[in-house]
C-alpha positions as CSV (number, residue, x, y, z in Angstrom):
1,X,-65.8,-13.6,20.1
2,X,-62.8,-15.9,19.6
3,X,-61.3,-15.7,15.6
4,X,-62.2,-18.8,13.8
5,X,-58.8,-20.9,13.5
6,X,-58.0,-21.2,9.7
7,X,-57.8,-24.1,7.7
8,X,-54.0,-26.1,7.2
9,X,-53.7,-26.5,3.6
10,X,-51.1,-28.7,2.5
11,X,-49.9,-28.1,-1.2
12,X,-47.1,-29.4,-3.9
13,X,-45.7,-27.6,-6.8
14,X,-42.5,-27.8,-8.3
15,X,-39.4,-26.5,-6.3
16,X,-37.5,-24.5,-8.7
17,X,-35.0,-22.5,-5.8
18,X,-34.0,-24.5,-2.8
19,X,-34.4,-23.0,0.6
20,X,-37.1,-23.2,3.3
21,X,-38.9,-20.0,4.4
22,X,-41.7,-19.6,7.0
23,X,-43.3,-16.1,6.6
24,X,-46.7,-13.9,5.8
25,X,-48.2,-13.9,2.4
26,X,-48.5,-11.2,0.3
27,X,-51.0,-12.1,-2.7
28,X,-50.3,-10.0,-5.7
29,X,-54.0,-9.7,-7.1
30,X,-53.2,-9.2,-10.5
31,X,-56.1,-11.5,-12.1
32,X,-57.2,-9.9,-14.8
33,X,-61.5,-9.6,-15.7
34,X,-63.1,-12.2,-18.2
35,X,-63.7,-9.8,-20.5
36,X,-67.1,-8.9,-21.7
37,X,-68.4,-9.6,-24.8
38,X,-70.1,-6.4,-26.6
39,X,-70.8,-7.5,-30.7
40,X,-72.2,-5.9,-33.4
41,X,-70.8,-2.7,-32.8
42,X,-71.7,0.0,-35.4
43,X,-68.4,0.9,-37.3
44,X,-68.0,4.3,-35.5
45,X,-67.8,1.9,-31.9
46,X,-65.9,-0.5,-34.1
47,X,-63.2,2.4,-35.4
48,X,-63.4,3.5,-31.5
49,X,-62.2,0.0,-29.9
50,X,-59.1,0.0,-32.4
51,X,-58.3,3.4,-31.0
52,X,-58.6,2.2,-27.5
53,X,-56.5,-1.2,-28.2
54,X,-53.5,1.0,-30.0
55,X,-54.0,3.3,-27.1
56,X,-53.5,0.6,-24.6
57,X,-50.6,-1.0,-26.6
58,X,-48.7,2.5,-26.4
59,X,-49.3,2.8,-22.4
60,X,-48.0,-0.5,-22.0
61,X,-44.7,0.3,-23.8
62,X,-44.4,3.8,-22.0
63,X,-44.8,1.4,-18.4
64,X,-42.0,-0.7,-19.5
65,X,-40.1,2.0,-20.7
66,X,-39.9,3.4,-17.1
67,X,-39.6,0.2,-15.9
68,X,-36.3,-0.5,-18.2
69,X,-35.2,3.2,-17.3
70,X,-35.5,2.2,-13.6
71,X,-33.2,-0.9,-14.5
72,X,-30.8,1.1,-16.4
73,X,-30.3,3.3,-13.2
74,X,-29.8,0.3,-10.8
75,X,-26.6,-1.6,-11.6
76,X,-28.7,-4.7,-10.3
77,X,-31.4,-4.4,-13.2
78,X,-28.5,-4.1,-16.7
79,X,-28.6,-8.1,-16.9
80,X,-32.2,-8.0,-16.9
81,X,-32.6,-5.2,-19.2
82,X,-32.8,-7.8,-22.1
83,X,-36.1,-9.1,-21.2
84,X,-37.9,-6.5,-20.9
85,X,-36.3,-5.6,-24.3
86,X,-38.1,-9.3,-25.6
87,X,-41.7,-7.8,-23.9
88,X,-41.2,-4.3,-25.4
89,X,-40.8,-6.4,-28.6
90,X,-44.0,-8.5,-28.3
91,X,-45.9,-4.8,-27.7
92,X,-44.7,-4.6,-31.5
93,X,-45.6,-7.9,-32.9
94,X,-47.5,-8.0,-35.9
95,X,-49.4,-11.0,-35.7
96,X,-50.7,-10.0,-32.4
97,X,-51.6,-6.4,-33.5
98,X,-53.2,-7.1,-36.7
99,X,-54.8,-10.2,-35.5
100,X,-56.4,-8.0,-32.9
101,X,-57.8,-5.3,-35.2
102,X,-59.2,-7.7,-37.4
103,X,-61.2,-9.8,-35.1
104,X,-62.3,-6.2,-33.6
105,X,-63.2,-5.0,-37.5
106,X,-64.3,-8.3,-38.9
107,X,-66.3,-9.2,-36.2
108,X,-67.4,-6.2,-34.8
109,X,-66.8,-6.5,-31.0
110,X,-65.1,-4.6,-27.9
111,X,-61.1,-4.7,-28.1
112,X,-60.6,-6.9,-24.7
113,X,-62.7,-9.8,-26.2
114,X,-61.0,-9.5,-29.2
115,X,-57.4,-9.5,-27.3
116,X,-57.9,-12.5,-25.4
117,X,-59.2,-14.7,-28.0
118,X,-55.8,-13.4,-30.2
119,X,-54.1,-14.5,-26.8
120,X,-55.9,-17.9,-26.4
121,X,-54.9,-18.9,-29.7
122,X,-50.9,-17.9,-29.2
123,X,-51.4,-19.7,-25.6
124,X,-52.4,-22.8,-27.7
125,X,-49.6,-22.2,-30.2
126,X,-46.7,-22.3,-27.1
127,X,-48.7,-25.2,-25.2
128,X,-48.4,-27.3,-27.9
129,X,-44.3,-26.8,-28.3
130,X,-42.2,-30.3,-27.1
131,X,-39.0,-28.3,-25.6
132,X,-40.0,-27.6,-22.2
133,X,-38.1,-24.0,-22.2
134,X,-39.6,-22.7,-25.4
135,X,-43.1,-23.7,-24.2
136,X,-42.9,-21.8,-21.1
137,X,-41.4,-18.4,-23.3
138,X,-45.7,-18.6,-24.0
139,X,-45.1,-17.1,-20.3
140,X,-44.1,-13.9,-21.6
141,X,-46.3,-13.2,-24.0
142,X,-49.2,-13.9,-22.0
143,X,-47.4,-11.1,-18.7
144,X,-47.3,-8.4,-21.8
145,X,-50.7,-9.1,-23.4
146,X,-52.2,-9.3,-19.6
147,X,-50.4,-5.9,-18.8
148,X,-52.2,-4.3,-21.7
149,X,-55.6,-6.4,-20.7
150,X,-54.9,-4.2,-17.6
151,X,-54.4,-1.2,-19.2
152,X,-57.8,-1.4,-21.2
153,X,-60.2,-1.8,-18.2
154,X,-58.8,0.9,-16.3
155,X,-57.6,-0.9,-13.5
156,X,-54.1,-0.3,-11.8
157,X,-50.8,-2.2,-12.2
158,X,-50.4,-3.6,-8.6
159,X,-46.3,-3.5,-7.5
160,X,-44.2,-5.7,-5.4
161,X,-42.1,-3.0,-4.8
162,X,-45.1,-1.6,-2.8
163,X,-44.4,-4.3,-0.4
164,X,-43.2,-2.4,3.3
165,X,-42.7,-5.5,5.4
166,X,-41.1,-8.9,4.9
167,X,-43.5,-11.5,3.3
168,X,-43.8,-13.9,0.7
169,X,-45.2,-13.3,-2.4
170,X,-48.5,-14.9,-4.0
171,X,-49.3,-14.1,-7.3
172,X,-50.0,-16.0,-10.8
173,X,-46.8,-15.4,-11.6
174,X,-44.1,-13.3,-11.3
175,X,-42.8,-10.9,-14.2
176,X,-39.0,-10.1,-14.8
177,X,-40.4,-6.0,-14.3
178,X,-41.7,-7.3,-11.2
179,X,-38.7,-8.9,-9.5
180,X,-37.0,-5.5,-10.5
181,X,-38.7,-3.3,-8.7
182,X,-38.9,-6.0,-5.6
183,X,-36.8,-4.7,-2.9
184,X,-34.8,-8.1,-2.0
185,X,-34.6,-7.3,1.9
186,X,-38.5,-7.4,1.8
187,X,-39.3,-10.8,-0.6
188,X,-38.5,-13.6,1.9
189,X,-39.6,-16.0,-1.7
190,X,-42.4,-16.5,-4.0
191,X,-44.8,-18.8,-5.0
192,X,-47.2,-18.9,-8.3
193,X,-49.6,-20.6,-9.7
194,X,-47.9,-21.4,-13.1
195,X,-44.7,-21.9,-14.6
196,X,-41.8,-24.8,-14.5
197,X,-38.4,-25.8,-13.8
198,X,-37.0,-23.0,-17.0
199,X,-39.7,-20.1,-16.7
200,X,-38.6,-16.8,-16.3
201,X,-39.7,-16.9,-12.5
202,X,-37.9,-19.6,-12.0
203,X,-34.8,-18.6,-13.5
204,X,-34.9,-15.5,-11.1
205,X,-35.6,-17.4,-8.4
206,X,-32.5,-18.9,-8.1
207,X,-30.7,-15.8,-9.6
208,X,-31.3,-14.0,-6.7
209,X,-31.2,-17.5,-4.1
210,X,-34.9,-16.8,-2.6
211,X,-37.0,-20.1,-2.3
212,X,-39.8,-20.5,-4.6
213,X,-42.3,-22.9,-5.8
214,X,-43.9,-22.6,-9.2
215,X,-46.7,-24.3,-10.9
216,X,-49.2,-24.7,-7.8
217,X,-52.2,-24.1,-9.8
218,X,-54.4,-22.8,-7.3
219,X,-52.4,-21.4,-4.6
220,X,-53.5,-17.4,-5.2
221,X,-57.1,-18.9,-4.6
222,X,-56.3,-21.0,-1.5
223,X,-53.6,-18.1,0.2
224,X,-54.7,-14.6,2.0
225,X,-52.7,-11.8,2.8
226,X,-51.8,-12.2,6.2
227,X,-51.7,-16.0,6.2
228,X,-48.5,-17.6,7.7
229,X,-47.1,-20.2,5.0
230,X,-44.4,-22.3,4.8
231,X,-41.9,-23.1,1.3
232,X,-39.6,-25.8,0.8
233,X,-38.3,-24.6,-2.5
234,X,-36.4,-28.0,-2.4
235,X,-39.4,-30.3,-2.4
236,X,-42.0,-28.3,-3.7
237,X,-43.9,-28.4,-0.7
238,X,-46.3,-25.7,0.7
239,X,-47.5,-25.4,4.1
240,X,-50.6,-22.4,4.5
241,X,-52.2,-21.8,8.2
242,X,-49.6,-24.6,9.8
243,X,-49.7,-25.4,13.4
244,X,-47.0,-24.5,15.8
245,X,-45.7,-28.1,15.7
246,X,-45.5,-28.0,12.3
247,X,-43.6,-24.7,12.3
248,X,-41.4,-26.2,14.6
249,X,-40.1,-28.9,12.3
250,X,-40.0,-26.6,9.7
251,X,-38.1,-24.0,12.1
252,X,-35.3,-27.3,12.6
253,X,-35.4,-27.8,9.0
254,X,-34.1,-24.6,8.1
255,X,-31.7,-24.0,10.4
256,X,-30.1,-27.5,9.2
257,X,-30.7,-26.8,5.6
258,X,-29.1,-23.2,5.9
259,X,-26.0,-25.0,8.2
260,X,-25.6,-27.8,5.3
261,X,-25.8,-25.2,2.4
262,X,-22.8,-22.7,4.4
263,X,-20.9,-26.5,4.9
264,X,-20.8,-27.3,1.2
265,X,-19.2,-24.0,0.4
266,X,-16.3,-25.8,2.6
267,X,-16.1,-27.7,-1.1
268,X,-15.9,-24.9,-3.4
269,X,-12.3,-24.7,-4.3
270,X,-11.6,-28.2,-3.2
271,X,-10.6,-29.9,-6.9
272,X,-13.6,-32.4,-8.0
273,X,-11.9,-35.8,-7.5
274,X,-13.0,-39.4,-6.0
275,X,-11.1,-40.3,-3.0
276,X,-8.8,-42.7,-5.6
277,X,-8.2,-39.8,-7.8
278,X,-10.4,-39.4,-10.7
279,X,-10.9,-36.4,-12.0
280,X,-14.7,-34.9,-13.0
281,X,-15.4,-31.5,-13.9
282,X,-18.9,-29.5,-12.8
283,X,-19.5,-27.3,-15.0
284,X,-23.1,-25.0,-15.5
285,X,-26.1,-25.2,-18.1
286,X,-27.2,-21.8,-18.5
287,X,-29.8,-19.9,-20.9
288,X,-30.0,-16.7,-19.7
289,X,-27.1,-14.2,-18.0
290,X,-28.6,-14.2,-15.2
291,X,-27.8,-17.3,-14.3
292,X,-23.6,-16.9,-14.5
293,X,-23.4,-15.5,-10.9
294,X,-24.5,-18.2,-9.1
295,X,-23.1,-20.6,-11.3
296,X,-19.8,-18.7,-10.6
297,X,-20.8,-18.1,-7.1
298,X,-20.9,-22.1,-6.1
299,X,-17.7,-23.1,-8.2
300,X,-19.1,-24.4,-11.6
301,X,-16.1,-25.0,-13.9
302,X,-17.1,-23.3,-16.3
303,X,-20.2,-23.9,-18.9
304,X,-21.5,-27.3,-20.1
305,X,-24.0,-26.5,-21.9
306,X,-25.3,-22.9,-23.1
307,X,-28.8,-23.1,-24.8
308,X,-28.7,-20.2,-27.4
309,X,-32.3,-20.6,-28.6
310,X,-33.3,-17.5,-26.0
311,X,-31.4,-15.4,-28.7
312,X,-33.9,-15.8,-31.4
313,X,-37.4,-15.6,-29.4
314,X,-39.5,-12.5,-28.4
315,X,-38.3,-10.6,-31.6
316,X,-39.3,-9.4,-35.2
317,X,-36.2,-10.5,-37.2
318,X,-33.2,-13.2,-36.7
319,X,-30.1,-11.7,-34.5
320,X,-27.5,-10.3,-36.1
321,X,-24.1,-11.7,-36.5
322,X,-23.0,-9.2,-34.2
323,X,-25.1,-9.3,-31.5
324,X,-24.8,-13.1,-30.8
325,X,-21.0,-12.2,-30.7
326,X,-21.8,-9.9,-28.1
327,X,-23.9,-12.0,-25.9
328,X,-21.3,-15.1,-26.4
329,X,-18.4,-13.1,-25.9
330,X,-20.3,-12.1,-22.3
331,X,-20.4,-15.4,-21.3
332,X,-17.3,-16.4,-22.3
333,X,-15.6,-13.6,-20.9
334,X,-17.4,-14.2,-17.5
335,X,-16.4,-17.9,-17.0
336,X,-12.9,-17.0,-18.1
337,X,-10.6,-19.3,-18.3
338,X,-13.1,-21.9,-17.7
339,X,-14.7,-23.4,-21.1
340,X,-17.8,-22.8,-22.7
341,X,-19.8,-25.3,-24.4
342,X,-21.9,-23.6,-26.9
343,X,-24.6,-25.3,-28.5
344,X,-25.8,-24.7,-31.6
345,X,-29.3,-23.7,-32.2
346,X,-32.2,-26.1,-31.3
347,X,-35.5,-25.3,-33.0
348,X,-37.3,-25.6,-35.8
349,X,-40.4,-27.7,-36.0
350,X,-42.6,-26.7,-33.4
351,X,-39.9,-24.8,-31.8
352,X,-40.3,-21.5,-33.9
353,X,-38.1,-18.4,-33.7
354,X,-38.9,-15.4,-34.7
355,X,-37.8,-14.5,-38.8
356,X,-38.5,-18.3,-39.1
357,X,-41.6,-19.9,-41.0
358,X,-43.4,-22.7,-39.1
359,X,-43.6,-26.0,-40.4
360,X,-46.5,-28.3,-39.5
361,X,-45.5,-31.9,-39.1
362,X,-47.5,-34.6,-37.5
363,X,-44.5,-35.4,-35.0
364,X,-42.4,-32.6,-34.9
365,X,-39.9,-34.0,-31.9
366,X,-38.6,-35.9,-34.7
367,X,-38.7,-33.8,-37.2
368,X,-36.6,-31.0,-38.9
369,X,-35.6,-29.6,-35.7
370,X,-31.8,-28.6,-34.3
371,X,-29.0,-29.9,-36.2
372,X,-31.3,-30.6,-39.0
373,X,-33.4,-27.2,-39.4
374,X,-29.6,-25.6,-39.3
375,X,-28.6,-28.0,-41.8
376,X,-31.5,-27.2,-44.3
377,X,-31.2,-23.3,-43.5
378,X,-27.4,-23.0,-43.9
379,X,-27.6,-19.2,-43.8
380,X,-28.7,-19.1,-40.3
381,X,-26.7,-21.9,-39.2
382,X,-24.1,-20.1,-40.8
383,X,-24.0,-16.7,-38.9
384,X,-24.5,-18.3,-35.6
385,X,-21.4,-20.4,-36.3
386,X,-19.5,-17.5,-37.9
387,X,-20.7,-15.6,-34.2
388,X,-19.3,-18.1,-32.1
389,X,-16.1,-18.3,-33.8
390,X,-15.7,-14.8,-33.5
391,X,-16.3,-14.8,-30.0
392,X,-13.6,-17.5,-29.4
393,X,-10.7,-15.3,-29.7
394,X,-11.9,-13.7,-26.4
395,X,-12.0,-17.3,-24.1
396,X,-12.2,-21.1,-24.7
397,X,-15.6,-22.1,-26.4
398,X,-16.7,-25.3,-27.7
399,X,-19.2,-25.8,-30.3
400,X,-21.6,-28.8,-29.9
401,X,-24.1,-30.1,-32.4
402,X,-27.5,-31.1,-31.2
403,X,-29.7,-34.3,-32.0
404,X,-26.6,-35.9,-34.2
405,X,-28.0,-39.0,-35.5
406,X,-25.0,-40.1,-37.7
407,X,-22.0,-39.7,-39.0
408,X,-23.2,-37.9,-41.9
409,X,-25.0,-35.3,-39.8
410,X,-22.1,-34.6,-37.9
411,X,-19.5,-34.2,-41.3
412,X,-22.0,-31.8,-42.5
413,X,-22.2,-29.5,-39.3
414,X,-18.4,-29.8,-39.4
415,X,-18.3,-29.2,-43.2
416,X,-20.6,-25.7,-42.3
417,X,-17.9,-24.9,-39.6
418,X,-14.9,-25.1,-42.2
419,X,-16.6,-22.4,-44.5
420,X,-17.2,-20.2,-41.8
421,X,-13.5,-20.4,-40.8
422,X,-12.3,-19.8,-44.4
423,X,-14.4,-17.0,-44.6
424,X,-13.1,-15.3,-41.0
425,X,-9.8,-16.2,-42.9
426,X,-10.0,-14.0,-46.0
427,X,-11.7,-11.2,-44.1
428,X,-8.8,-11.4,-41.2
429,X,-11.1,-12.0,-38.4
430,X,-9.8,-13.5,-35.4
431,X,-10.8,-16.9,-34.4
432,X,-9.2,-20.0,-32.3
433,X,-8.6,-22.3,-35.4
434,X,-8.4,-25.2,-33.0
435,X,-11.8,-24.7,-31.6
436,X,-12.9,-28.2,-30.4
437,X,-16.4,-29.7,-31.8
438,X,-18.8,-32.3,-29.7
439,X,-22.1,-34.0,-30.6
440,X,-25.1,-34.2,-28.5
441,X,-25.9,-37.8,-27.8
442,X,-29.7,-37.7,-27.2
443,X,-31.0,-40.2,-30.0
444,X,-30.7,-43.9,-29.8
445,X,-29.0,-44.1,-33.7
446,X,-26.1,-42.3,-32.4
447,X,-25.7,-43.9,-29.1
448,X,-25.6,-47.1,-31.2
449,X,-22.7,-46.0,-33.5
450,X,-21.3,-44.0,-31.2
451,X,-18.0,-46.0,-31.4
452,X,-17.9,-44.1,-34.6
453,X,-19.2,-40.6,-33.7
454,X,-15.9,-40.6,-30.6
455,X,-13.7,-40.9,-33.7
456,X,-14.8,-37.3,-35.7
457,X,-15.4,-35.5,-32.6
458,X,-13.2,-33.6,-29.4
459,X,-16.4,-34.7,-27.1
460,X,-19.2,-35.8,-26.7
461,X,-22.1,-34.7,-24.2
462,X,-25.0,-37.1,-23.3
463,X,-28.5,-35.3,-23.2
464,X,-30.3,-38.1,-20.8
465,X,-33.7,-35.8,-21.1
466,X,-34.5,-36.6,-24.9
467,X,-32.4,-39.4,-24.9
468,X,-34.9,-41.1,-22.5
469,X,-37.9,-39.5,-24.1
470,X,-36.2,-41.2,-27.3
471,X,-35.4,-44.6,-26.1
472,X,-38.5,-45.4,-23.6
473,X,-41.0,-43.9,-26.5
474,X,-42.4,-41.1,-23.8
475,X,-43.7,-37.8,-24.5
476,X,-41.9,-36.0,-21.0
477,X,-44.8,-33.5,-20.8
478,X,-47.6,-35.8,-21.6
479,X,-49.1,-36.7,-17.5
480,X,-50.5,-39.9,-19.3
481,X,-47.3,-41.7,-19.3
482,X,-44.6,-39.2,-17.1
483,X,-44.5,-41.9,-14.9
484,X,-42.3,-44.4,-17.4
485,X,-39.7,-41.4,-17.6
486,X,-37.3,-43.6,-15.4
487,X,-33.8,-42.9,-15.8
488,X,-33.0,-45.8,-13.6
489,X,-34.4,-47.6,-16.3
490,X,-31.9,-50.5,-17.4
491,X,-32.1,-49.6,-21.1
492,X,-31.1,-46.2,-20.2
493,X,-28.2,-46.7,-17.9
494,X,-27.0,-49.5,-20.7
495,X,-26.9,-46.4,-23.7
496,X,-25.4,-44.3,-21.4
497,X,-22.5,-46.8,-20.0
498,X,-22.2,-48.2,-23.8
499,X,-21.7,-44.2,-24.7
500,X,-19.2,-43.5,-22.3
501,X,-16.8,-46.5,-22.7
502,X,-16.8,-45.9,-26.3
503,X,-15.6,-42.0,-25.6
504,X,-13.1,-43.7,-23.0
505,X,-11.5,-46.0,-25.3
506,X,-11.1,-43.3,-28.1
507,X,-9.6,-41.1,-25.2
508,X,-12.2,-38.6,-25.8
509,X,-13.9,-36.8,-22.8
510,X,-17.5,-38.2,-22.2
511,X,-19.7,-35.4,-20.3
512,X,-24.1,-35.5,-19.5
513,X,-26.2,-32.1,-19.6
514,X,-29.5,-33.5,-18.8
515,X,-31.3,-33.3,-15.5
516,X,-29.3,-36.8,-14.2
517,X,-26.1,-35.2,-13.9
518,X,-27.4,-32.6,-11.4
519,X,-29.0,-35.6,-8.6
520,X,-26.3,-37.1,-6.3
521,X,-28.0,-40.9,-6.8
522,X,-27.9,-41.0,-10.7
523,X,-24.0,-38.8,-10.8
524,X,-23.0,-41.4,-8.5
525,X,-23.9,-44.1,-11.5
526,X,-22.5,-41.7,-14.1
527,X,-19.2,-41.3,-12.5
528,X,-19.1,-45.4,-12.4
529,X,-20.0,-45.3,-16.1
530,X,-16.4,-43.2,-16.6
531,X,-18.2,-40.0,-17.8
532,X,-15.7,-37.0,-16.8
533,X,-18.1,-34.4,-17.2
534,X,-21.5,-33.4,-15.7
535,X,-22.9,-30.1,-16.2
536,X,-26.0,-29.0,-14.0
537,X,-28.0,-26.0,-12.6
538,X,-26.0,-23.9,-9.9
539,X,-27.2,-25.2,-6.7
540,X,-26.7,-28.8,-7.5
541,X,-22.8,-28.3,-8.2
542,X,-21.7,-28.2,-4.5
543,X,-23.9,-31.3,-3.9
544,X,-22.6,-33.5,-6.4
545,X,-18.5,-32.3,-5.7
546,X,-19.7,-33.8,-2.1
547,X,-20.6,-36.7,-3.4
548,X,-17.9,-37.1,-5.7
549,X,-14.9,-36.7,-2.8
550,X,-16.9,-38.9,-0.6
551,X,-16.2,-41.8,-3.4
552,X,-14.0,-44.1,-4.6
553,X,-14.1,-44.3,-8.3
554,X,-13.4,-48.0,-8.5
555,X,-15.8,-48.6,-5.9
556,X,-18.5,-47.0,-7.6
557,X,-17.6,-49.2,-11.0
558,X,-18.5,-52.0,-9.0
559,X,-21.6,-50.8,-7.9
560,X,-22.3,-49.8,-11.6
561,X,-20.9,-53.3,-12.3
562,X,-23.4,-55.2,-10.0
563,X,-26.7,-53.3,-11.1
564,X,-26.0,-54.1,-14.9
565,X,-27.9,-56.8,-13.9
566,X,-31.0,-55.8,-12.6
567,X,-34.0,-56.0,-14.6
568,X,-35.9,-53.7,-13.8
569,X,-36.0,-49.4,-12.8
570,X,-37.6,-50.4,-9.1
571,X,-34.7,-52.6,-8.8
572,X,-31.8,-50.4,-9.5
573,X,-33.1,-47.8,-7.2
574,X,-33.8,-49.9,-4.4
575,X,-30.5,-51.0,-5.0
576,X,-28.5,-47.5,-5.0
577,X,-30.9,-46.2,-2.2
578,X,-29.8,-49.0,0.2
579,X,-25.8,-48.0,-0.9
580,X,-26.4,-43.8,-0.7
581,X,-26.2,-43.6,3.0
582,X,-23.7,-45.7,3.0
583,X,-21.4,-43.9,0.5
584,X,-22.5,-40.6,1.3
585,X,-23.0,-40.2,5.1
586,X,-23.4,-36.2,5.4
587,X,-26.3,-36.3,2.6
588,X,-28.2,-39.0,4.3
């Protein structure tokens, strides 16, 4: 009897590493039990399920012991080594410990129960964070505590590195033990359930170049092993059981995705100028070390903007003074002699760190979070600042203030930075005395003024994420009202094109961090607003140095000229779509 043909099931997630990949599944089955529910234990069973949790706790740190030995052996694994460091430090965390053994003590029940309510309410904790990359850090916690779930009903750690033929991986999610022990020849690319654009999986992802899509929700319930599937890592889209004419335009796709990805590398070394000679420098946002190969690898000039908040999560205490010189000094050392815009630390608020007390505020996106918290907890701020200074005599850094909103704000950071020179001074410590400062521009007050802000500053760098969120009154991760996060939004082009002339006129370079600079359509606009800089993931650098040589910069300020008076978002980008393929042939 004939096989029963299979279902097509068409999916979307979010395209985190670009690439299409037709291939079999392999479905990590890692779901872990609903644990039972066993109560009123007598206090001998009560004493005995502490034993068990403590003994499960000290098995999970012996697995990622080996696991972090394993890396330590592999010259592939040292960058890596880090986080699994950060999960070896959650196995320690006292809240999660002795919030376990008390819900097992006080109300008397079995030690998985007891474990995943602790991790429900931590779950809850990370959900509820605004900055997109610190929520997903709940991500880590919840591999470690799962790995211990694991550990307590017996069952066996399923590996990747089992894998024996090509195939894409399934799973919930994908752990940064897990891509370690992956040999690369046999992952053809992953996709997952959860995550987003900054999760650990995603981050690795384009690390290591595979296509992925995260944040599919249901895709380990709808995919078999066996199943042929289909990723675009580009748009997110996910193909399971297609038919042969589907695989054939999927087959065409790749072959002229992977011929127009070897093409842009034609642009690599090619200066990043308009066809009339203006000059705009790529340059790399980065968290993590991983990322600096592949930033390297497709020509970024150096860093735009290096988020430092991955320093202080996953730990007991604040980092040391001389550890963040370390990590800096790696990164500046790396992008040598490229620049490296460091920012300053961004949490506070609902953003916690570890050594850090939370506050609860009713709106914490604006409230004592980045420059602020650093400003009220001037020790901290402090040795971060004293860190990066010290790191500057090894490469060119830049330090740049987040969420300035005024004048004051930003004589204050700079005030911190002069004590932290004089006292590098009397202890004769090397530093680069000329270190040049910028300020974030990412809330509406200091877009407004920011005629003034281009006179006490070397730069300034436009963070279109919050400064949207800011200006359009939008909560970004609230699906209610995503849809009005428009950056072709005539308010928000007006901020940023007010911004930039500002920084022109003061002769002061104007650069954008935020997810606009990275998408050929809204660079083209920022390039005919006069901002010099735009700093972007890896894979979008190429792209936009395309774009940019394919352009003349006076032509674009007259496109920028003639959609200043549009009305509306719908408007502007029917306006730029019609002129893309126009302006930028090979793309289209």
């Amino acid at each position: 009897m004939a096989e029963a043909k299979k279902q097509v099931v068409l999916m979307k997630g979010i395209g985190v590493s670009s690439g299409i990949v037709v291939g079999k599944v392999y479905l990590l089955e890692r779901g872990i039990p609903e644990p039972a529910h066993f109560c009123y234990l007598d206090m001998a069973e009560v004493e005995r399920e502490v034993d068990r949790f403590k003994a499960a706790l000290r098995e999970s740190r012996d697995q990622m012991l080996r696991i972090k030995k394993k890396m330590e052996d592999d010259q592939r694994g040292k960058e890596h080594i880090r986080i699994i460091d950060a999960h070896l430090m959650i196995l320690k965390d006292n809240m999660l410990i002795n919030d376990t053994v008390k819900l097992i003590r006080e109300e008397r029940v079995n030690a998985e129960w007891a474990l995943n309510k602790v991790l429900g309410d931590l779950m809850e904790f990370f959900a509820r964070m605004d900055d997109q990359y610190l929520r997903e850090r709940g991500s880590d916690v919840e591999h470690i505590v799962n790995r211990v779930l694991l550990n307590l009903s017996g069952r066996k750690h399923e590996s990747i590195s089992e894998l024996k033929t090509q195939a894409i991986v399934v799973a919930h999610d994908i752990t940064p033990a897990d891509t370690e022990q992956m040999d690369k020849a046999m992952v053809l690319g992953f996709l997952t359930d959860v995550g987003g654009r900054t999760s650990h999986s995603a981050i690795m992802a384009r690390s290591l170049e595979m296509p992925a899509v995260v944040g599919l929700e249901s895709i380990t319930r709808r995919a078999e092993t066996g199943d042929t599937i289909i990723v675009d890592g580009a748009t997110g889209t996910v193909i399971i059981n297609p038919s042969d004419s589907v695989m054939e335009v999927y087959r065409k796709r790749r072959e002229k995705f992977e011929s127009y990805g070897r093409a842009l590398f034609h642009y690599k070394d090619m200066p990043c100028e308009t066809k009339d000679g203006r000059r705009v420098r790529l340059m790399g946002n980065m968290e993590l070390s991983e990322e600096l190969d592949s930033l390297i690898e497709h020509g970024a000039e150096g860093i735009g903007l290096y988020r430092t908040e991955y320093l202080y999560m996953n730990r007991k205490g604040l980092p040391s003074e001389d550890e963040q010189v370390k990590a800096y000094k790696h990164v500046v050392k790396r992008m040598s002699p490229n620049p490296v815009i460091i920012r300053t630390l961004d949490v506070g608020a609902d953003k916690v760190a570890a050594g850090m007390d939370a506050v609860k505020e009713t709106n914490p996106a604006m409230g004592l979070r980045a420059i602020r918290f650093c400003l009220k907890n001037a020790g901290i701020f402090k040795t971060q600042l004293r860190a990066i200074l010290r790191a500057s005599a090894h490469g060119r850094i830049k330090i740049m203030f987040p969420m300035i909103s005024g004048v004051e704000e930003l004589r204050q950071a700079k005030a911190a930075l002069a004590e932290a020179k004089a006292e590098l001074k009397a202890e004769r410590i090397a530093f680069d005395d000329k270190i040049e400062t910028g300020a974030m521009i990412e809330v509406p007050s200091a877009a407004v003024i920011a005629d003034l802000i281009v006179k006490e500053t070397d730069f300034v760098s436009i963070g279109t994420n919050d400064l949207m969120q800011y200006s359009l009154a939008i909560d970004r991760v609230n699906e209610h009202v995503a849809y009005l996060y428009e950056p072709f939004h005539p308010a928000v082009l007006r901020t940023i094109k007010a911004v930039a002339e500002a920084a022109n006129k003061a002769g002061v370079s104007c650069g954008v961090c935020g997810e606009m600079a990275g998408e050929p359509a809204y660079a083209f606009i920022l390039v005919g607003f006069g901002v010099d800089q735009l700093s972007m993931n890896a894979f979008s650098v190429l792209r936009v140095k395309r774009l940019i040589r394919s352009i003349g910069y006076n032509e674009a300020k007259r496109i920028c000229k003639a959609i200043s008076g549009l009305a509306t978002a719908s408007e502007v980008e029917a306006y730029i779509s019609a002129k893309m393929p126009e302006l930028y042939k090979e793309e289209f």
